[in-house]
N, C-alpha and C positions, 0 to 999 in steps of 0.2 A: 504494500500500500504506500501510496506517496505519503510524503511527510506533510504538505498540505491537502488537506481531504477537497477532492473534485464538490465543486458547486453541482447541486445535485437539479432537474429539472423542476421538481415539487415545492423547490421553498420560493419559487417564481408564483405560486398560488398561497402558501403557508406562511411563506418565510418574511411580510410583512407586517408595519401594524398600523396600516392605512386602513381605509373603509374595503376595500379588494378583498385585503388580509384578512379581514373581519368576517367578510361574509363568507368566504369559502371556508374558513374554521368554524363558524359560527355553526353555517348549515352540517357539518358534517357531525356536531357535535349531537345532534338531536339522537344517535344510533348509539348514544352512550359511549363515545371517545373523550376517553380524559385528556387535560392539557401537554402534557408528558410524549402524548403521541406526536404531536403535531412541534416535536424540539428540532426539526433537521436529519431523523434519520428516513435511510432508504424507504419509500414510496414502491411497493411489490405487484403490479398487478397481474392477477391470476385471471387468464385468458378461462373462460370458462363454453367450452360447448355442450355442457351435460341438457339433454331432454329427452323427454318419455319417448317422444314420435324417432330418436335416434336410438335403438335399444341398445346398440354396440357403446353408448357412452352413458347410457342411463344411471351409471353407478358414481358418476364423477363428483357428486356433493361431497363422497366422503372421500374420494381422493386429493380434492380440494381443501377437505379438514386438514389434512396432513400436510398438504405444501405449506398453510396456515401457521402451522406449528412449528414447519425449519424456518418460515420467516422471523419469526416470531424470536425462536431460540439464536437468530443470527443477530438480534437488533433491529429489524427492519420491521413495515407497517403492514402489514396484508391488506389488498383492497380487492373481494373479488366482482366480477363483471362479466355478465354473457353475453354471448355474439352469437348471430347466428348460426344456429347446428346442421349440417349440411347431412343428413343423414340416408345414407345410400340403399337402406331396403324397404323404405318408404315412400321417398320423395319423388313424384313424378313433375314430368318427362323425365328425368335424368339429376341428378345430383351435379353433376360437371356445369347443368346447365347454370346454375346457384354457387358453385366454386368461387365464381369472380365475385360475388355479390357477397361472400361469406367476406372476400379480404379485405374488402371496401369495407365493412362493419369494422374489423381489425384494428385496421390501418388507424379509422377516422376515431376509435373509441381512444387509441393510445395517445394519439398526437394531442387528441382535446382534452386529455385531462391529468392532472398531477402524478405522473406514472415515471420512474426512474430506469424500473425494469419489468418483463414481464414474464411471468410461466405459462406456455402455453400446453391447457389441456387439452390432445390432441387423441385421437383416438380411431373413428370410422374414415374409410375412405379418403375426402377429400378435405377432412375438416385438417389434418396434418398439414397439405399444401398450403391449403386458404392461409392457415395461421402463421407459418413461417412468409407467404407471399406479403401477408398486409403487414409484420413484425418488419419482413425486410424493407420494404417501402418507406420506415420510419426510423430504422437502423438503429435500433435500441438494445440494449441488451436484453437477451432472451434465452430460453430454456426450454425444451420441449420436454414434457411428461406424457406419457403413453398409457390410456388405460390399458391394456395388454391384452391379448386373447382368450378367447372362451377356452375351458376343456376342449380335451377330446370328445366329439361326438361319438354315440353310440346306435349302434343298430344290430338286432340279434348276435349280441358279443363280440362284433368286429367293431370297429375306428372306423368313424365315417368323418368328413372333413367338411368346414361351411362352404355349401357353396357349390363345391366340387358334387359333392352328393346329388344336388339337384340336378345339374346336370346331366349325372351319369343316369339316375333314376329314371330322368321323365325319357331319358332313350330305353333307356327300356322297358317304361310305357308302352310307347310308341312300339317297340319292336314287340309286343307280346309275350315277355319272359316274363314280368310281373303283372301283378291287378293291381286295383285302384285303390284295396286296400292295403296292400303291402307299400307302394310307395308314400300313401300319408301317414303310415304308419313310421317314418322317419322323421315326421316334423318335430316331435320332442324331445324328441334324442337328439338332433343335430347340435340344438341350441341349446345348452341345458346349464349353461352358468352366463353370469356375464361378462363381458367383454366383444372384441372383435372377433375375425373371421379366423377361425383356427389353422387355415392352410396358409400358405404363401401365396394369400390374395393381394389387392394390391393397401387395405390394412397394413399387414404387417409385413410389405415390401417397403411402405412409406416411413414405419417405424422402424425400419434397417437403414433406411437411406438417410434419416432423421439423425442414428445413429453413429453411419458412416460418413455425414457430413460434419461430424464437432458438434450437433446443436441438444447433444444430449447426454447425461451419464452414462457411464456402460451396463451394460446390459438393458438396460430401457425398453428395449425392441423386446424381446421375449419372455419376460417375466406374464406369469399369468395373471389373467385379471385379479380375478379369487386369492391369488399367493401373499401373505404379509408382506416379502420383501417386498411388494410393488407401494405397500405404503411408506414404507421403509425411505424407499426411491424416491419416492415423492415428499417426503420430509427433507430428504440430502439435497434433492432440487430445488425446494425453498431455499433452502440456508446458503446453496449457493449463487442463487439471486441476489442476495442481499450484497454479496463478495462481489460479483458480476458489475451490479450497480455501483458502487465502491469506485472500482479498478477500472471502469470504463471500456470491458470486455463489451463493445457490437458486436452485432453481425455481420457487420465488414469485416470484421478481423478473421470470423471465424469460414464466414463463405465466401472465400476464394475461390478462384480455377482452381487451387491444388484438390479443396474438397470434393468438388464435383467431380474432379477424376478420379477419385478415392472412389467414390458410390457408384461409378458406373461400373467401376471394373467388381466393387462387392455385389451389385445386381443379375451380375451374371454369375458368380459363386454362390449365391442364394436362389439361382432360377426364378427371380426377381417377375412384378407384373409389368405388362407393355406400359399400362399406364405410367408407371415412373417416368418413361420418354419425356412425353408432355410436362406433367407438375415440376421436374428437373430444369428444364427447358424453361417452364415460367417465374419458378423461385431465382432462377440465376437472372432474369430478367430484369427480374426488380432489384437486386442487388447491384447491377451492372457487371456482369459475367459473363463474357459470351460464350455460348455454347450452343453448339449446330448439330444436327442430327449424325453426321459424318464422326465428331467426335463419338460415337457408339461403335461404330466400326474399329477407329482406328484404335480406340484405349479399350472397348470390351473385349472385339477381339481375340479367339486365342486362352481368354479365360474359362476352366474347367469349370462347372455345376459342380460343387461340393456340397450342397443341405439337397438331402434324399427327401422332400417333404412334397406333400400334393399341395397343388394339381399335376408337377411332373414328376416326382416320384411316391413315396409309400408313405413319411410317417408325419403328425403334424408338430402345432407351437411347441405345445408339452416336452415332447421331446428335444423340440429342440434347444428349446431351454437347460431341460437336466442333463443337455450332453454339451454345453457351453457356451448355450448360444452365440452371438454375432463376437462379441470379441474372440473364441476360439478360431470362428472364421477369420476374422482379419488376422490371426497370430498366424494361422495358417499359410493365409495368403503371404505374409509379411517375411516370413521365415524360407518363402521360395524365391522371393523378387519379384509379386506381383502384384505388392500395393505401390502403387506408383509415389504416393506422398508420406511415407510414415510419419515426418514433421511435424505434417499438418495441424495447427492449432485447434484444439477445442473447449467447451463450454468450462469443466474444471479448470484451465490455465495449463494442464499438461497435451504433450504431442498424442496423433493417436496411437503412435507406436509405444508410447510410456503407457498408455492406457491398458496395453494389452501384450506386451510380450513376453510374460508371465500366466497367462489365461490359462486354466486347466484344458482340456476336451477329454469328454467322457464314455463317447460311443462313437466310433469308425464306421456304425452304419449309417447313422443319422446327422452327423458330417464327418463326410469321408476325406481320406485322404489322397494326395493330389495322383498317388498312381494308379488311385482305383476311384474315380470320379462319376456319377452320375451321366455324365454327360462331358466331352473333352474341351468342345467349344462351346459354352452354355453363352456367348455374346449377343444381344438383341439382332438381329440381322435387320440394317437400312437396304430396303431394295428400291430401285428405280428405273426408271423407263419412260417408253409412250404414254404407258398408263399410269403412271406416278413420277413425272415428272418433279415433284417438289418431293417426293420420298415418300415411302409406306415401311411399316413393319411387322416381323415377326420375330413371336418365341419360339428360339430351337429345343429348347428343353421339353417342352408340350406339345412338340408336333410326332408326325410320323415319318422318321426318317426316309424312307422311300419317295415320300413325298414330296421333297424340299428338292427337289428337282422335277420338273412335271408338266405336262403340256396336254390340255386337253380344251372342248368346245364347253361355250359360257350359256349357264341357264341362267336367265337374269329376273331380278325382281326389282321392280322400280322403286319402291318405297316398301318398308313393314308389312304392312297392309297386305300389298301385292303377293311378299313374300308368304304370311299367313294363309292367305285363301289358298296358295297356289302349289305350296311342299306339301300337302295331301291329297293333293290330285294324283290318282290311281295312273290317271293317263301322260301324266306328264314325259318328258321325255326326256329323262337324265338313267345316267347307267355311274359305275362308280368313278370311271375316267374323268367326268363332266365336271368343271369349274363353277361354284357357288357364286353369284355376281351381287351383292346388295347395294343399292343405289341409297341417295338423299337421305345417308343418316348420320351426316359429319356436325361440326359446329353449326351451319347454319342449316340446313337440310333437317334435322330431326322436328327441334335445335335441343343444342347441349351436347350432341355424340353422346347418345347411349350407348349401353353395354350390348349390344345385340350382334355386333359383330362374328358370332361363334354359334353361326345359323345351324339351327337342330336339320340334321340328316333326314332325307324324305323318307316316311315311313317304312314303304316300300323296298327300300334298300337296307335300313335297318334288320328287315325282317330277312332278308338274304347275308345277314352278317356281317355287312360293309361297318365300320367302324369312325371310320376318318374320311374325311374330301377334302381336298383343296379348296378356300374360302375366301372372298378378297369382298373388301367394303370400306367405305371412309367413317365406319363405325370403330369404337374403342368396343374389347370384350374386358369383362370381369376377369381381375387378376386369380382366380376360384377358375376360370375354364380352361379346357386343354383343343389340343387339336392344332392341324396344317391350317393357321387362319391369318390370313395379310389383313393388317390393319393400319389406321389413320392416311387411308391415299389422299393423298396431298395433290394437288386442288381436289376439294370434294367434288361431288356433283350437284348439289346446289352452286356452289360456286363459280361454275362452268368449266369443270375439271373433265380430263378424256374419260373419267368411269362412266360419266352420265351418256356417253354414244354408245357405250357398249353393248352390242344385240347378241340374242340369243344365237348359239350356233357360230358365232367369232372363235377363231382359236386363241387362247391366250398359254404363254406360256411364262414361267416361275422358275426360276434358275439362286437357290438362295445363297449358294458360297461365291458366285458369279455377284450377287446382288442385282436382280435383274426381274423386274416385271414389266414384262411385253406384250402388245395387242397386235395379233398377226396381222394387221390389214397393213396397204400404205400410206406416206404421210399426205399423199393427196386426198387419198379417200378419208382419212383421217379429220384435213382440215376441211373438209366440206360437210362431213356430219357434224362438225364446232359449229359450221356456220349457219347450217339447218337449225341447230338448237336453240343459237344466241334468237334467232329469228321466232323460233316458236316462241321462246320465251317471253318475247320482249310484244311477242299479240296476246299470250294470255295474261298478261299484267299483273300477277300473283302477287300480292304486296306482303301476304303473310300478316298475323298479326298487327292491328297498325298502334296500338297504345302499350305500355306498361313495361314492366321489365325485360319481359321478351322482346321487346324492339328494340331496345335499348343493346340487347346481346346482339341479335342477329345483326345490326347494322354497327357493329364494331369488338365485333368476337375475331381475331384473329386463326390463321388452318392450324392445325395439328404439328406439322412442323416448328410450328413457332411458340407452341405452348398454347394453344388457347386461352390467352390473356385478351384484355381489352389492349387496343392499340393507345387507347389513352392514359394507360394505368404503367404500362412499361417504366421501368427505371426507380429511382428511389428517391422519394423527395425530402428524406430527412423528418428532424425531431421537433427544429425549432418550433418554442412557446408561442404559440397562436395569441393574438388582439386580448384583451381582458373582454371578459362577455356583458360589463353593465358600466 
């Protein structure tokens, strides 16, 4: 600590004894704060996304108790505060579509009000990005706390996984190996503690990336919900807020390029979800970090899948926890030379190689070692071409090998909708060669980019035993699905991206160590079905939605490649003390 203690932001509201001064102690006094509170120390605010309608964070009051209590025990003030809860098994259209809207609550609650530092309680899906994106925009010091994942699910004595389950189930629904009551006969078992999604969804990919990036203690990512230590955690990450606050630890110091190459290359040792592409993409955004889709190739690359856990291998959180979670992985990585940054500065004030090159690991099944790996190349594959010109992706770890090179004719589906009516047609005309085609369900097309990308197999080939198909859409899937599925094509097809020409019966072909997605036609024929399109579109006048927050996205939601951010929210605008309000 310096010898002169940092002018902290809060005593710019406290720290007078004008009428200003008066009224913002005054009013806060009414909640029963004695004078004592308000002498100069640290100002802690606990980012709060706990709500009933988010069940993955439902429990966060009393995790909150506990950050309360290391502020508390450091010196500092706890103030806590909710923000929108972006809750992913509820919230329609899409949760992603609310992501942006979640940091903008963030963002605007920290800068407006006497906050030094913040803990963000972070937990489902998107509420991790949101919180880190609107924290970075204001570059304060921060912390993320993870409420942690569910158990293991259960179903007639085997480990079923959130998510993944569903999945796997309603195919075989569909394919007639099970009834209708053996599949609902999984729904209480999946979910049966709280917390997030127990597989390596994109939950607790977000909570590894959280972890691989410095913005959090170690082991953070996979302590179980239910587990004491996770309160434990969440007391150590109060106390060290207060320290945080102090020492003038941002998060500029701590999200540099070094980190972000840190997390991609753990993304693919964790068999990480697509999703991370994008939120990675938009937290470095607002930070001011540039990072392009290509850095996946060139820094993932080459990295083995070491966590055997579903949706691309066998076991889930639970385990991965008792066998040492994320820091054993980074020890792992680090002790072969393929953590690119060990330096890297984090949330504690130590490198993340100090953090962890002591880590125990407790099972070789559940991360394995690097000569016997899940997976040799587990790196996000950026593929591009005619038909993704600004870039599309896949997970290698959850596809089917065979597949990841492939060429066959596109059965297309123009929107959802189309798709729905039209994969249970008896008569359709797909065999298992046939390329899956989903159109208009990117950023602006859905809007939001749903999870729908990881189109269910036409019934009728299920029931013939086909397993997997080749999949392409400008849709995100749930980090919980598996399968050969090309996602985020860049331009979408609302956008006026080449997926939206693509007809039925076009050959496309998929080339994924090539990185390559191609529509066999020429670029004549090519540019004159763009030009039919722009034309159609521009006589049927679609305006889409014309009022409220959905126009607000659609008409300045950036593609997939760029993170799906607003184009106006990009970069970081800093902490300073906003106007006095009276």
């Amino acid at each position: 600590m310096p010898d002169t203690p940092r002018k902290l932001r809060s005593t710019e509201w406290f720290g007078s004894a004008d009428k200003n001064g008066f009224m913002y102690r005054s009013w806060m006094k009414n909640q029963g704060i004695p004078d004592h509170e308000f002498d100069g120390r640290p100002i802690i605010g606990i980012c709060n996304t706990w709500s009933e309608l988010t069940p993955c964070n439902a429990h966060f009051r009393k995790i909150a108790e506990h950050v309360k209590r290391g502020v508390s025990e450091a010196g500092g003030f706890p103030v806590e505060f909710p923000v929108f809860s972006n809750g992913e098994s509820n919230l329609r259209p899409t949760a992603m579509l609310t992501r942006n809207l979640a940091s903008m609550d963030v963002e605007e609650a920290i800068r407006g009000n006497p906050i030094d530092a913040v803990v963000l309680l972070t937990g489902c899906d998107k509420t991790t990005p949101a919180l880190l994106m609107g924290a970075a925009s204001c570059d304060v010091p921060a912390i993320v706390v993870t409420g942690g994942p569910m158990l293991n699910g259960k179903l007639e004595g085997r480990d079923i996984g959130s998510g993944t389950a569903v999945w796997q189930l309603h195919e075989s629904l569909k394919a007639g190996t099970i009834n209708l009551h053996q599949f609902l006969s999984a729904e209480g078992g999946m979910s049966r503690s709280a917390g997030t999604c127990n597989t390596m969804g994109t939950a607790s990919t977000m909570a590894c990336m959280a972890e691989a990036l410095g913005t959090s203690l170690p082991h953070n990512a996979a302590i179980p919900a239910v587990d004491s230590r996770r309160y434990v955690l969440a007391q150590m990450s109060g106390m060290r807020a207060v320290e945080m606050a102090r020492e003038g630890l941002t998060l500029s110091k701590i999200l540099t390029r070094q980190a972000f190459e840190n997390a991609i290359r753990v993304n693919a040792a964790i068999g990480g979800s697509t999703n991370a592409v994008i939120h990675l993409k938009a937290i470095a955004g607002r930070i001011g970090v540039p990072l392009s889709l290509e850095d996946w190739t060139t820094i993932g690359r080459d990295t083995p899948t070491l966590v055997d856990l579903m949706p691309s291998g066998r076991f889930l959180m639970e385990e991965f926890y008792y066998a040492g979670g994320l820091p054993a992985v980074l020890r792992r990585l680090g002790e072969h030379g393929l953590l690119p940054h060990p330096d890297a500065l984090t949330v504690n004030g130590h490198s993340l190689w100090h953090n962890v090159k002591e880590a125990p690991s407790h099972n070789d099944e559940v991360i394995r070692p690097l000569s016997k790996p899940l997976m040799a190349d587990g790196g996000i594959r950026v593929l591009r071409g005619n038909l993704s010109p600004n870039g599309a992706v896949l997970k290698p770890s959850a596809a089917t090998p065979a597949l990841l090179r492939h060429r066959g004719r596109a059965v297309v589906f123009e929107n959802l909708e189309h798709y729905k009516e039209r994969i249970v047609d008896e008569s359709l005309d797909v065999d298992a060669s046939s390329v899956l085609v989903l159109k208009r369900c990117g950023p602006r097309g859905y809007p939001g980019m749903a999870e729908v990308g990881n189109m269910g197999l036409p019934p009728k080939l299920l029931r013939q035993g086909i397993t997997d198909m080749v999949r392409i859409s400008d849709a995100r899937m749930s980090g919980t699905a598996y399968g050969t599925v090309v996602l985020h094509v860049a331009p979408e097809a609302a956008a006026g991206g080449p997926l939206a020409v693509v007809r039925d019966g076009d050959w496309i072909e998929l080339d994924c160590d090539a990185g390559r997605l191609h529509l066999d036609i020429s670029d004549a024929e090519l540019a004159d079905r763009l030009a039919n399109l722009r034309a159609e579109e521009a006589a049927a006048q679609r305006p889409g939605r014309s009022s409220g927050y959905e126009r607000l996205y659609v008409d300045h939601v950036l593609q997939a490649d760029e993170g799906c951010d607003f184009d106006f929210l990009v970069g970081c605008r800093g902490n300073a003390v906003p106007r006095h309000s009276h």
